[in-house]
C-alpha positions in Angstrom: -3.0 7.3 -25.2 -2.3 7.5 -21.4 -4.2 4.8 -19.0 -6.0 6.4 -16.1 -5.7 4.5 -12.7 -9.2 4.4 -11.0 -9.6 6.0 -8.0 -11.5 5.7 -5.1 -11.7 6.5 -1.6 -12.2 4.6 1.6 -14.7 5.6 4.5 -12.0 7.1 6.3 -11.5 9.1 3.3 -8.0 7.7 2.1 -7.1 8.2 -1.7 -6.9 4.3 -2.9 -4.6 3.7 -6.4 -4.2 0.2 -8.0 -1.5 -0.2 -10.6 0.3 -3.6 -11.2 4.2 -4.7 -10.9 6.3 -7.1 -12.6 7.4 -8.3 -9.4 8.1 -8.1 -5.5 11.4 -6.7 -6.3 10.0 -4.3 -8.6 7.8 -3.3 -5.9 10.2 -3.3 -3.4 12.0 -0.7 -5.4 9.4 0.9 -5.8 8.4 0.9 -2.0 12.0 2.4 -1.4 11.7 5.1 -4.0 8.7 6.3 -1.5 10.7 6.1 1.3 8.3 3.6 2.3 10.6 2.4 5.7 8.3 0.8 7.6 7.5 -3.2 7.3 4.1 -4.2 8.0 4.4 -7.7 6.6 6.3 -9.4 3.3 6.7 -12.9 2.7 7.9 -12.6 -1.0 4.4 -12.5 -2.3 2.4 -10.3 0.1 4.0 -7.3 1.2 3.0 -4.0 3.2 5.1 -1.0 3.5 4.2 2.8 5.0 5.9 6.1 4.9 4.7 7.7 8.2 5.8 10.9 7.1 3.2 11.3 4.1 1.0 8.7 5.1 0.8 6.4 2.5 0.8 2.9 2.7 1.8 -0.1 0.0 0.6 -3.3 -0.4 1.2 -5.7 -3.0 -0.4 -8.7 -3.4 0.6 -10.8 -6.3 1.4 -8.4 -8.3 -1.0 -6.1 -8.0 -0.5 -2.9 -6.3 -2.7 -0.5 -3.6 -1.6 2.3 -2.6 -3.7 4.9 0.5 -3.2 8.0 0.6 -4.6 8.7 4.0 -5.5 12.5 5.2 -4.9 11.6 8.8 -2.5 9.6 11.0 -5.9 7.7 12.5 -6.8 6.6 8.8 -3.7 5.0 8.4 -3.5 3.5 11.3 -6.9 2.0 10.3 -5.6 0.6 7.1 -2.3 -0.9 8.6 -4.7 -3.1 11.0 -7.0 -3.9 8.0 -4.2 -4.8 6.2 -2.4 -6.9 8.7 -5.4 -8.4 10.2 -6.1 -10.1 6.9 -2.8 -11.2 5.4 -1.0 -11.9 8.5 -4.0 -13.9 10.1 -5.0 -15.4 6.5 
């Protein structure tokens, strides 16, 4: 029997997956897998990652992971601040 990942959306209208990892290096593998290059944050147990080309963006968070699929380059950019706003300023 397969598990389904719930799926929602955000306001903006970006595709939003959870899934867990074992761990940040897991993820991290992961992250480069998508060609996830650029670092919005990681401290070991909070990370963010984005691949501008397809906008999606990566965050893991204790070993849970989000993923955002965004449609446009201004929802992205919505969810990077969201995302660094809170766990660089928390």
């Amino acid at each position: 029997m397969l598990v389904r990942a719930n799926i929602e959306r955000t306001k903006g209208g970006a595709i939003v997956q959870r899934t867990q990892c074992p761990t940040h290096d897991h993820f991290i593998g992961f992250v480069n897998a998508n060609e996830a290059t650029a670092r919005i944050y990681d401290n070991g147990l909070t990370a963010c990652y984005v691949n501008h080309t397809t906008r999606d963006l990566f965050a893991f968070c204790e070993g849970d992971v989000t993923i955002y699929d965004c449609p446009t380059r201004q929802e992205l950019s919505r969810q990077i601040y969201a995302h660094s706003q809170y766990f660089i300023n928390s």
